[in-house]
MDTraj code that builds the backbone (N, CA, C; nanometers):
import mdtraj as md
import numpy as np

residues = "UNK UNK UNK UNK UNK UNK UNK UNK UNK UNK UNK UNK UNK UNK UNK UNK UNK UNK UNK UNK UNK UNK UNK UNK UNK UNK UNK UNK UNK UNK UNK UNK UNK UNK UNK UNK UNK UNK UNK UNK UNK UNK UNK UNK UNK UNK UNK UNK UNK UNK UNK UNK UNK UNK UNK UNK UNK UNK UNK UNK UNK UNK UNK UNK UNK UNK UNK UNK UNK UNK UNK UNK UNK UNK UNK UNK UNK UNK UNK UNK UNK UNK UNK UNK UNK UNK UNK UNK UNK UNK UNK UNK UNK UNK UNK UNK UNK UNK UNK UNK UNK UNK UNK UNK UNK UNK UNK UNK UNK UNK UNK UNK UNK UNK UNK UNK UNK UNK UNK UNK UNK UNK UNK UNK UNK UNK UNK UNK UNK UNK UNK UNK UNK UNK UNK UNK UNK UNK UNK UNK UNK UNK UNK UNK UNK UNK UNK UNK UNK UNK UNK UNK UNK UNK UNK UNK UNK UNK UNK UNK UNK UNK UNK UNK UNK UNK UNK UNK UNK UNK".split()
xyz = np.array([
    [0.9331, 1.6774, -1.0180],
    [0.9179, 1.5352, -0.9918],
    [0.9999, 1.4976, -0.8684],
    [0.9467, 1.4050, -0.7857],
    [1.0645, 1.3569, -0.6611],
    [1.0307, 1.1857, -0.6699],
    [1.1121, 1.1539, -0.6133],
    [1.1337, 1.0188, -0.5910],
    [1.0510, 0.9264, -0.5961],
    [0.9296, 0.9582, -0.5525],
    [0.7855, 0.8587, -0.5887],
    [0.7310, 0.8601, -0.7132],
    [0.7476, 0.9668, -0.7523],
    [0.6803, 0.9531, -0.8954],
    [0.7488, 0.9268, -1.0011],
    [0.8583, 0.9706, -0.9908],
    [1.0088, 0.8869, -1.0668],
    [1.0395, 0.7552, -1.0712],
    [1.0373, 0.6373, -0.9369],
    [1.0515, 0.5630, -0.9031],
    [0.9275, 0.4552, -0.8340],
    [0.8253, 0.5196, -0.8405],
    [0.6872, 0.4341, -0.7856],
    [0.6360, 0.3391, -0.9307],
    [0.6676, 0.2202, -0.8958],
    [0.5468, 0.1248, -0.9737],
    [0.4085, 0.0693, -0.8329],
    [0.2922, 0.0721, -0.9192],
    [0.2423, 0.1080, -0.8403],
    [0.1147, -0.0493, -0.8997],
    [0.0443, -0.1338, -0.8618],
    [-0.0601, -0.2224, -0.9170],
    [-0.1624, -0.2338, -0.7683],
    [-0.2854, -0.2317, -0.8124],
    [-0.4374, -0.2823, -0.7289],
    [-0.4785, -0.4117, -0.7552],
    [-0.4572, -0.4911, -0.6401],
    [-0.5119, -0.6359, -0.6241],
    [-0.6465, -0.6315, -0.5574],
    [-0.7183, -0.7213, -0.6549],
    [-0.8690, -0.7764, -0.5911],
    [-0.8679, -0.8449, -0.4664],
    [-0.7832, -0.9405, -0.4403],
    [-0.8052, -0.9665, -0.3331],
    [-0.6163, -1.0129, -0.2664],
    [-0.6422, -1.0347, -0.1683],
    [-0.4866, -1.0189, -0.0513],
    [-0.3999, -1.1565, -0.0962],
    [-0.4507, -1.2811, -0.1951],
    [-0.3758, -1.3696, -0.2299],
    [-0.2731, -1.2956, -0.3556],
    [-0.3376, -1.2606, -0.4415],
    [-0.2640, -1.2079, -0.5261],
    [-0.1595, -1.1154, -0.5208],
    [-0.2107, -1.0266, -0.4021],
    [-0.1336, -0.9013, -0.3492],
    [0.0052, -0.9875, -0.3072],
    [-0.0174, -1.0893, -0.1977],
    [0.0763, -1.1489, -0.0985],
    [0.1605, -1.2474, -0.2116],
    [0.1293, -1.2884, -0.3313],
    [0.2158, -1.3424, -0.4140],
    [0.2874, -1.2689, -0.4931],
    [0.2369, -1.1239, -0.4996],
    [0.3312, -1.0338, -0.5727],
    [0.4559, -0.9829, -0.4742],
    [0.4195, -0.9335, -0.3370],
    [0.5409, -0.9271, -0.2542],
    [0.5837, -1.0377, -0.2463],
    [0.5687, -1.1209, -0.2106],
    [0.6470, -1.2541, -0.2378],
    [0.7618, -1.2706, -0.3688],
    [0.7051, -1.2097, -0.4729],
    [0.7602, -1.2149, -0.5982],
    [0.8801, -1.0715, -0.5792],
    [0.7987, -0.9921, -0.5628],
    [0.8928, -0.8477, -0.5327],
    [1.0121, -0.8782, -0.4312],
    [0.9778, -0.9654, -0.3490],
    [1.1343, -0.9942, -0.2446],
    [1.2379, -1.0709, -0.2779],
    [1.1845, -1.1988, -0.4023],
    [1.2859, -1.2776, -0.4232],
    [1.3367, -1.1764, -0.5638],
    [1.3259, -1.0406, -0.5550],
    [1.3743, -0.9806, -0.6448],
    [1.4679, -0.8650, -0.5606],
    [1.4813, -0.9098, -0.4757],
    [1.5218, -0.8213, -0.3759],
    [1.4877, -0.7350, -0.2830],
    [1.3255, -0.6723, -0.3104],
    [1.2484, -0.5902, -0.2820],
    [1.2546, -0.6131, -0.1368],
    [1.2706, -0.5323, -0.0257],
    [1.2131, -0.5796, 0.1344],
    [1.1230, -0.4324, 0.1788],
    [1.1121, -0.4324, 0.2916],
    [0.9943, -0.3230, 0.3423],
    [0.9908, -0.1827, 0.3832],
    [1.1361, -0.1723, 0.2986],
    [1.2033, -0.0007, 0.2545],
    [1.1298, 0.0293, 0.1271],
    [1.0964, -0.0660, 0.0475],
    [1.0482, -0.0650, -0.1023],
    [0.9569, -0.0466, -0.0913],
    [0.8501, -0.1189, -0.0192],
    [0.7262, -0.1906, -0.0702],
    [0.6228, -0.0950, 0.0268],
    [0.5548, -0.0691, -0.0179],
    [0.4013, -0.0129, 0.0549],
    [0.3094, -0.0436, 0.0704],
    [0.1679, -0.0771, 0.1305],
    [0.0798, -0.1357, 0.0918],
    [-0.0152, -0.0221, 0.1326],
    [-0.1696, -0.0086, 0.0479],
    [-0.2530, 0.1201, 0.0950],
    [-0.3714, -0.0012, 0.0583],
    [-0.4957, 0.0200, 0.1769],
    [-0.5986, -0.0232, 0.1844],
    [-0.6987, 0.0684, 0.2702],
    [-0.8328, 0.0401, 0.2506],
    [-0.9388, 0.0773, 0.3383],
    [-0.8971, -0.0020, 0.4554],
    [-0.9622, 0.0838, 0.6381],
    [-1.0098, -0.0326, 0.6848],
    [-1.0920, -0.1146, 0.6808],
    [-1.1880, -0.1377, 0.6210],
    [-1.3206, -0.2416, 0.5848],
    [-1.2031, -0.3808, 0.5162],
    [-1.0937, -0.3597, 0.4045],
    [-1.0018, -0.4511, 0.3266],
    [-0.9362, -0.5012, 0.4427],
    [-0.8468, -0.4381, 0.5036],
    [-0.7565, -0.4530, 0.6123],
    [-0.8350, -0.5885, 0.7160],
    [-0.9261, -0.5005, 0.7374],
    [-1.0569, -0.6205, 0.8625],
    [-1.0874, -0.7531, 0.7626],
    [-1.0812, -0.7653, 0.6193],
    [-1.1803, -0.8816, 0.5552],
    [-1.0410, -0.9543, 0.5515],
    [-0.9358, -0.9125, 0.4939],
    [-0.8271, -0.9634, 0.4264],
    [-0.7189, -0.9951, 0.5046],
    [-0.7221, -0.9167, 0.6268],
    [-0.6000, -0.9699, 0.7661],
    [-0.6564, -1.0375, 0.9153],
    [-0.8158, -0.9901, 0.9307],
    [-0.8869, -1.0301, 1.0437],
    [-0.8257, -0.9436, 1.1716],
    [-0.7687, -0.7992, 1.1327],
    [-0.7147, -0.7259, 1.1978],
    [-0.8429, -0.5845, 1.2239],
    [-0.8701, -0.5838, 1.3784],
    [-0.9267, -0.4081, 1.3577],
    [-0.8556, -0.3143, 1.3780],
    [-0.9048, -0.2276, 1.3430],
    [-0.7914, -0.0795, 1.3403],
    [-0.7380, -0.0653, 1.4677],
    [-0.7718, -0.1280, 1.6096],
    [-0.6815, -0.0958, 1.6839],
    [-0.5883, -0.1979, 1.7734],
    [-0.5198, -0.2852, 1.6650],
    [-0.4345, -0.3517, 1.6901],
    [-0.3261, -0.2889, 1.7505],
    [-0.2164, -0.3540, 1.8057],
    [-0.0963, -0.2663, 1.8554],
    [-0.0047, -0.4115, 1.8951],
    [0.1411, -0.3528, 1.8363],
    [0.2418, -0.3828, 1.8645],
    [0.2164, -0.5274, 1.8647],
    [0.2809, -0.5905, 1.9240],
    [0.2547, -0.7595, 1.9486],
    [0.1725, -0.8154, 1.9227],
    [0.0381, -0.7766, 1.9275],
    [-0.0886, -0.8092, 1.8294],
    [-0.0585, -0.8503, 1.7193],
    [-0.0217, -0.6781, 1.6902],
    [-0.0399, -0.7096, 1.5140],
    [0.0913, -0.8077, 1.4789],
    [0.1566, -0.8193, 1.5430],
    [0.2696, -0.9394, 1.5157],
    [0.2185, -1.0447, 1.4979],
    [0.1828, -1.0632, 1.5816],
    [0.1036, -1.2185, 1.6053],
    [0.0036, -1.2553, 1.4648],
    [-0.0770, -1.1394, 1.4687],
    [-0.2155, -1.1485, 1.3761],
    [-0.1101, -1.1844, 1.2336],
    [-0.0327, -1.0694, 1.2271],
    [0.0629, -1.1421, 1.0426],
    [0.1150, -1.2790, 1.0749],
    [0.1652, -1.2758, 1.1761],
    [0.2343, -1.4753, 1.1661],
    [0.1356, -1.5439, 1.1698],
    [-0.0066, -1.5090, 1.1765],
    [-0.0870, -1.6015, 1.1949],
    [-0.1736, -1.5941, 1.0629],
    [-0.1505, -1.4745, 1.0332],
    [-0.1747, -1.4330, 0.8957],
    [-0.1026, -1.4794, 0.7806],
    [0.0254, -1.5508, 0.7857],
    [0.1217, -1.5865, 0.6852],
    [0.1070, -1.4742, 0.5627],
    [0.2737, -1.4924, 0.4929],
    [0.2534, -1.4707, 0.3901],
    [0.3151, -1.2959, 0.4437],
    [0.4064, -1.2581, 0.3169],
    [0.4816, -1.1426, 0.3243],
    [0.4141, -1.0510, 0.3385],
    [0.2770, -1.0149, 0.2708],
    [0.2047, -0.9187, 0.2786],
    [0.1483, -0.8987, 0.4521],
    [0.1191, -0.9976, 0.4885],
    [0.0555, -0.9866, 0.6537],
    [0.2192, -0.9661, 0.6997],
    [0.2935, -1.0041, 0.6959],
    [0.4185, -0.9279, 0.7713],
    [0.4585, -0.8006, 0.7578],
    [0.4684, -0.7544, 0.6478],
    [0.4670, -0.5764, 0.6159],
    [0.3766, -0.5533, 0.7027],
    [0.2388, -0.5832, 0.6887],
    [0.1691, -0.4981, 0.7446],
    [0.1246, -0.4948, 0.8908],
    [0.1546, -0.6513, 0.9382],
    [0.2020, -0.6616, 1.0663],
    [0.2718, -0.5479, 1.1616],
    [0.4109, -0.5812, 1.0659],
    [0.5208, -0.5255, 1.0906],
    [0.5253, -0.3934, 1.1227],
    [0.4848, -0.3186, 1.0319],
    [0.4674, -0.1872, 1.0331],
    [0.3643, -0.1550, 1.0786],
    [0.2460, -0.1998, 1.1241],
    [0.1663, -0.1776, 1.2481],
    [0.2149, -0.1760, 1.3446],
    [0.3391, -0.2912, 1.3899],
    [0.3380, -0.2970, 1.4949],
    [0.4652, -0.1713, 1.5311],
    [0.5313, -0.1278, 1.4829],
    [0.6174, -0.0374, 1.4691],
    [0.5703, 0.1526, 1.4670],
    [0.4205, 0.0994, 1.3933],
    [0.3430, 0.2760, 1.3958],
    [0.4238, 0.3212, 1.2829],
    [0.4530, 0.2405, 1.2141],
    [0.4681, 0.2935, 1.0255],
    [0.3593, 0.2770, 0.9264],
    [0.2588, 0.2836, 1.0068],
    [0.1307, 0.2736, 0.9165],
    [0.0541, 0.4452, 0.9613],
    [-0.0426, 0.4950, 0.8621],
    [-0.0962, 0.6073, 0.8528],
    [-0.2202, 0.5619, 0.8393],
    [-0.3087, 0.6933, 0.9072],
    [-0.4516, 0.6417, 0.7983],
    [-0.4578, 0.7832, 0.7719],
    [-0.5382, 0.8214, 0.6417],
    [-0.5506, 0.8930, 0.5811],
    [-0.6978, 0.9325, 0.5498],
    [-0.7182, 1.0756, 0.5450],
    [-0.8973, 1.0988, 0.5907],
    [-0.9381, 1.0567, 0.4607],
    [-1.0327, 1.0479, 0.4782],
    [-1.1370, 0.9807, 0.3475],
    [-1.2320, 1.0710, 0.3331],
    [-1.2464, 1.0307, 0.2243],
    [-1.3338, 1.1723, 0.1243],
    [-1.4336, 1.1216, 0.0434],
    [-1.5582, 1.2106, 0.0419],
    [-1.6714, 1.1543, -0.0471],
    [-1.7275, 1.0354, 0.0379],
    [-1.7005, 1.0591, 0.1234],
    [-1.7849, 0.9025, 0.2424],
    [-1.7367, 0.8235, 0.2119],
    [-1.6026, 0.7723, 0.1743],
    [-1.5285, 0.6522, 0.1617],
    [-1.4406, 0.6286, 0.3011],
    [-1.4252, 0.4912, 0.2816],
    [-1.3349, 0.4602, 0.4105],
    [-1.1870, 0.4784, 0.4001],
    [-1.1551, 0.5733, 0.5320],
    [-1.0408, 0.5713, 0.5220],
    [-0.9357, 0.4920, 0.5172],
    [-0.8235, 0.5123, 0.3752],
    [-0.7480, 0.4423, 0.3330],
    [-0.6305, 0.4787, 0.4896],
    [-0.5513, 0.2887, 0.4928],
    [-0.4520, 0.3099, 0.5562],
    [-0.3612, 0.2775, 0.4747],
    [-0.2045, 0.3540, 0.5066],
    [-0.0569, 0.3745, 0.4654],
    [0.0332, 0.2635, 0.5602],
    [0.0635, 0.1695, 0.5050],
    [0.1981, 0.0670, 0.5394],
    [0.3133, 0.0754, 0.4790],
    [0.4284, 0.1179, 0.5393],
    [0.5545, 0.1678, 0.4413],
    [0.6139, 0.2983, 0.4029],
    [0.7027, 0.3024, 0.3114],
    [0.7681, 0.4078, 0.3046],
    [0.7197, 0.5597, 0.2933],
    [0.5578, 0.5070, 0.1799],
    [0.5016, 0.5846, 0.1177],
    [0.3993, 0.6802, 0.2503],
    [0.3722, 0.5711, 0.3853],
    [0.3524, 0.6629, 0.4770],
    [0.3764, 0.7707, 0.5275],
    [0.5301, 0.7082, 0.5088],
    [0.6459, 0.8446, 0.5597],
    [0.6245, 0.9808, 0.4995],
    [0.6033, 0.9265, 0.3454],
    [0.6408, 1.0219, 0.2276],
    [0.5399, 1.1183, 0.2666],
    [0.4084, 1.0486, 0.2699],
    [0.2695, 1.0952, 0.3126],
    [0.2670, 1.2044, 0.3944],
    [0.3297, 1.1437, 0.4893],
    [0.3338, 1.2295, 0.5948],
    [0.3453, 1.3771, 0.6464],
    [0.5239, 1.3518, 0.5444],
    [0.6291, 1.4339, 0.5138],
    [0.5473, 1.5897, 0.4329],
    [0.4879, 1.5151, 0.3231],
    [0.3685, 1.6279, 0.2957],
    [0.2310, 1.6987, 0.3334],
    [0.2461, 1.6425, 0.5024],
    [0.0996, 1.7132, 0.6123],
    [-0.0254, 1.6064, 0.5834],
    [0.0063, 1.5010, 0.5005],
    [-0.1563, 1.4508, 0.4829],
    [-0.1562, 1.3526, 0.5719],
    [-0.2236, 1.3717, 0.6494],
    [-0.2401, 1.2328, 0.7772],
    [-0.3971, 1.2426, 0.7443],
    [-0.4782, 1.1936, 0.9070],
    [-0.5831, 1.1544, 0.9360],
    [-0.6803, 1.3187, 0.9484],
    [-0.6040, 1.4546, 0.9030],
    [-0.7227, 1.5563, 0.8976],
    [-0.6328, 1.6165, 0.7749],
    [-0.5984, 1.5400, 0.7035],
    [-0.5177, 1.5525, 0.5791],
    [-0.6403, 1.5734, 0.4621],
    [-0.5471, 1.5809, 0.3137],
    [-0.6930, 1.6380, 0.1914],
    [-0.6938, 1.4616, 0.1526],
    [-0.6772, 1.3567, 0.2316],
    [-0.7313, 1.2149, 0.1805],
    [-0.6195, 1.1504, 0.1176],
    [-0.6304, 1.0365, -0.0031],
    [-0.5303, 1.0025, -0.0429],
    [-0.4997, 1.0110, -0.1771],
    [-0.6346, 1.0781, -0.2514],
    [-0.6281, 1.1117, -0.3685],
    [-0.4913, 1.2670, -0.3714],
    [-0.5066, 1.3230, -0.2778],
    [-0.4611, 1.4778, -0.2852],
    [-0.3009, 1.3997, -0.2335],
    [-0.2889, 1.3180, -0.1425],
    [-0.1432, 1.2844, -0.1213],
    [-0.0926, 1.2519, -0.1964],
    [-0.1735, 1.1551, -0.3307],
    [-0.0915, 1.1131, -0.4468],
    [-0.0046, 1.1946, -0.5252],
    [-0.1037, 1.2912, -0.5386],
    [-0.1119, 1.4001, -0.6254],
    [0.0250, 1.4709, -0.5581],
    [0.0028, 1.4846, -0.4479],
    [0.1324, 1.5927, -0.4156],
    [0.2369, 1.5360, -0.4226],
    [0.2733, 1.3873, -0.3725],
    [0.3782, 1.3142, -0.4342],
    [0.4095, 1.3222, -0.5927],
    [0.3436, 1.3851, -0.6551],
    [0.3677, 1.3745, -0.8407],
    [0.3063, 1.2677, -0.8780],
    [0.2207, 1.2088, -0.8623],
    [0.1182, 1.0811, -0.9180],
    [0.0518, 1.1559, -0.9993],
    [0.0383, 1.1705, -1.1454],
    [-0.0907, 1.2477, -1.2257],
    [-0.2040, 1.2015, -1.1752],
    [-0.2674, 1.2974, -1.1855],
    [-0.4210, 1.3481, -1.1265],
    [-0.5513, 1.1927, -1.1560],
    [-0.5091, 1.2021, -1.2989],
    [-0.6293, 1.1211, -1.3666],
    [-0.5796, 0.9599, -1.2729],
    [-0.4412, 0.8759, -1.2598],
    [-0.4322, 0.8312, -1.1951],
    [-0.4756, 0.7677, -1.1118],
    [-0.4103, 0.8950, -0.9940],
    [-0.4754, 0.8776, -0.8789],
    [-0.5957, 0.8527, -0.7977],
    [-0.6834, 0.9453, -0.9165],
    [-0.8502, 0.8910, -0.9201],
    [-0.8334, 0.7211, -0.9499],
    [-0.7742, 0.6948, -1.0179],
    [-0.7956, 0.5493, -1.0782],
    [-0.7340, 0.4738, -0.9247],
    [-0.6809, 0.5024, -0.8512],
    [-0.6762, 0.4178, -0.8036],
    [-0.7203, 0.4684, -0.6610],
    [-0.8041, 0.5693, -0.6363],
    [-0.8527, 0.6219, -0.5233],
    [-1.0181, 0.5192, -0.5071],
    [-1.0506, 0.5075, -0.6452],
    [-1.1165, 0.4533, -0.7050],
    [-1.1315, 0.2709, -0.6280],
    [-1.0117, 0.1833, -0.6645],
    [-1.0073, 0.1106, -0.6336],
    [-0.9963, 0.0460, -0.5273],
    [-0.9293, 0.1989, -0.4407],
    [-0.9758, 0.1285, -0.2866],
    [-1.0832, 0.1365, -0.2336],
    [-1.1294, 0.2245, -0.2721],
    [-1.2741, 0.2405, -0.2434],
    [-1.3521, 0.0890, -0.2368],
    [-1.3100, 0.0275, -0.3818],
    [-1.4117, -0.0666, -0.3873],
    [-1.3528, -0.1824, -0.3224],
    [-1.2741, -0.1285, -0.2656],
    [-1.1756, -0.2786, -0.1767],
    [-1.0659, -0.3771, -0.2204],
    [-0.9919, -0.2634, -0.2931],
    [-0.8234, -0.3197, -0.3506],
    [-0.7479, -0.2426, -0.2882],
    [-0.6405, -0.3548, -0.2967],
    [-0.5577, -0.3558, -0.2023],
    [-0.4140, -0.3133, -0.3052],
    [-0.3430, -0.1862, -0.2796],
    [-0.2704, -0.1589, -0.3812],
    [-0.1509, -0.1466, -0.3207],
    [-0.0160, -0.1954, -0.3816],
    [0.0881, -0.2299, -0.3611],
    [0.2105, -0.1033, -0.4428],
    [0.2598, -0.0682, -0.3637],
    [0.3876, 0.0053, -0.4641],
    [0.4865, 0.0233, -0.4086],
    [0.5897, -0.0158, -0.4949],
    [0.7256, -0.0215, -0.5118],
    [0.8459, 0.0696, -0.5479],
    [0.9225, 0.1370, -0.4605],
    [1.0007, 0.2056, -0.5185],
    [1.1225, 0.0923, -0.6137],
    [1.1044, 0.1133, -0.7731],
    [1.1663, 0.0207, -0.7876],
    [1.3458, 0.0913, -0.8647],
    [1.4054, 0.0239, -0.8639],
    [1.5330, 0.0273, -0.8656],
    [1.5654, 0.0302, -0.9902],
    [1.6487, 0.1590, -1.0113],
    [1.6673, 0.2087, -1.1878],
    [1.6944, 0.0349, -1.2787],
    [1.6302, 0.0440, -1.3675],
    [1.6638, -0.0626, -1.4554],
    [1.5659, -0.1929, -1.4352],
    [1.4776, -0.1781, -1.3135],
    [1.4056, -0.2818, -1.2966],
    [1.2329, -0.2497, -1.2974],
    [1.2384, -0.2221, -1.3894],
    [1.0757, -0.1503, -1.3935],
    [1.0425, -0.2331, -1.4651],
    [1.0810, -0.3202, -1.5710],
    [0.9998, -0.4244, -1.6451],
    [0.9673, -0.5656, -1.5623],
    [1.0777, -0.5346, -1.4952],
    [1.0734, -0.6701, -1.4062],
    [0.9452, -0.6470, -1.3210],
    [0.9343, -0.5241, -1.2084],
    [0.8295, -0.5197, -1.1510],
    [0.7440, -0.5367, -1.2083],
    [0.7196, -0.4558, -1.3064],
    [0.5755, -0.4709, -1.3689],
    [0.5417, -0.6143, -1.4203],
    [0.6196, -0.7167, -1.4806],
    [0.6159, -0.8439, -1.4973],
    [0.5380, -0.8882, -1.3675],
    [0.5779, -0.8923, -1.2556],
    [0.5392, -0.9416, -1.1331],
    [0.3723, -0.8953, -1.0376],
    [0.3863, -0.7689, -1.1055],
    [0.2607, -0.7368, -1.0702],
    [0.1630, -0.7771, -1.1523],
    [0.1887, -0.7552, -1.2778],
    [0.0737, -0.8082, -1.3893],
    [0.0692, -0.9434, -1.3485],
    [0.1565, -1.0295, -1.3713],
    [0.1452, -1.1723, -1.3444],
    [0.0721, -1.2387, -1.2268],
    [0.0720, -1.1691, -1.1037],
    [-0.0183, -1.1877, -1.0311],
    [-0.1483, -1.0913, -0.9983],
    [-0.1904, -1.0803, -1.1061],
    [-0.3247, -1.0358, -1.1698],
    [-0.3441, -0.8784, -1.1005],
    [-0.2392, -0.7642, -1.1126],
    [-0.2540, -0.6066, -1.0419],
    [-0.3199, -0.5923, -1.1421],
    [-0.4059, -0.4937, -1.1304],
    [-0.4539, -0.3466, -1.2217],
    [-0.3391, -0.2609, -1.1977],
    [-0.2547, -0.2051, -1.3120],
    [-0.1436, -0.0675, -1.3785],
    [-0.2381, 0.0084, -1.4392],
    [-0.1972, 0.1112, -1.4024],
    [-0.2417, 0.2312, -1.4466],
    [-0.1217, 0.3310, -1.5239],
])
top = md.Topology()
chain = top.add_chain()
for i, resn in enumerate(residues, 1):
    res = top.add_residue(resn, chain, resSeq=i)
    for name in ("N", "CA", "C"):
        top.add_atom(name, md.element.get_by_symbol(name[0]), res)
traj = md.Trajectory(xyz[None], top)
């Protein structure tokens, strides 16, 4: 086991209000953008930020402040920084992109953009198998999934916050 799978709470939002009220919720819990990850298709990314994949730097700044809301700043942010990944897609799905730590993590284990996708990155992070389908699943269909490295002792809390603003847990 390593650190993500030990420490990852992980929920899929239908759509980017719910998502952006759960980081919202995750920060006044302390959470900031060492924690928090966000993984989407680009097709989600384009409906839900009005961003195309080849934003850069000051752009994508602009596009999250104009975008409001914590979630368009992560992902702003870390666009504009090149802490975002995309990850090959498999089975003719669109490739999922990586905002955050979990990019890194991603990374760290060879899966980029001629990588085995994001089902196989889960997996190698220690995400069980059945899982990861579940939520390889959901981006597919255009959720937007959020995860948290969360902080020993606060796993009920996260999960409070994600359920409450309507995630799918797995």
């Amino acid at each position: 086991m390593n650190d993500w799978s030990t420490r990852a709470m992980m929920g899929v939002f239908k759509d980017r209000d719910d998502a952006d009220k759960a980081v919202d919720d995750l920060q006044r819990l302390g959470y900031g953008m060492n924690d928090v990850s966000v993984i989407m298709n680009e097709g989600t990314r384009v409906r839900a930020f009005g961003t195309e994949k080849g934003s850069r730097g000051g752009e994508g700044v602009a596009v999250g402040a104009a975008a409001g809301g914590a979630l368009g700043a992560i992902v702003a942010g870390l666009t504009a920084t090149g802490s975002i990944a995309a990850i090959a897609a498999t089975g003719g799905a669109a490739a999922p992109l990586v905002a955050g730590p979990l990019a890194a993590a991603l990374a760290g284990l060879g899966v980029g953009a001629a990588g085995g996708g994001i089902l196989g990155g889960l997996v190698g992070l220690g995400i069980p198998e059945v899982r990861a389908k579940e939520y390889q699943r959901e981006l597919d269909d255009g959720g937007i999934l959020v995860s948290v490295r969360a902080n020993p002792g606060t796993e009920d809390e996260v999960t409070r916050v994600l359920t409450k603003n309507n995630a799918t847990t797995y």
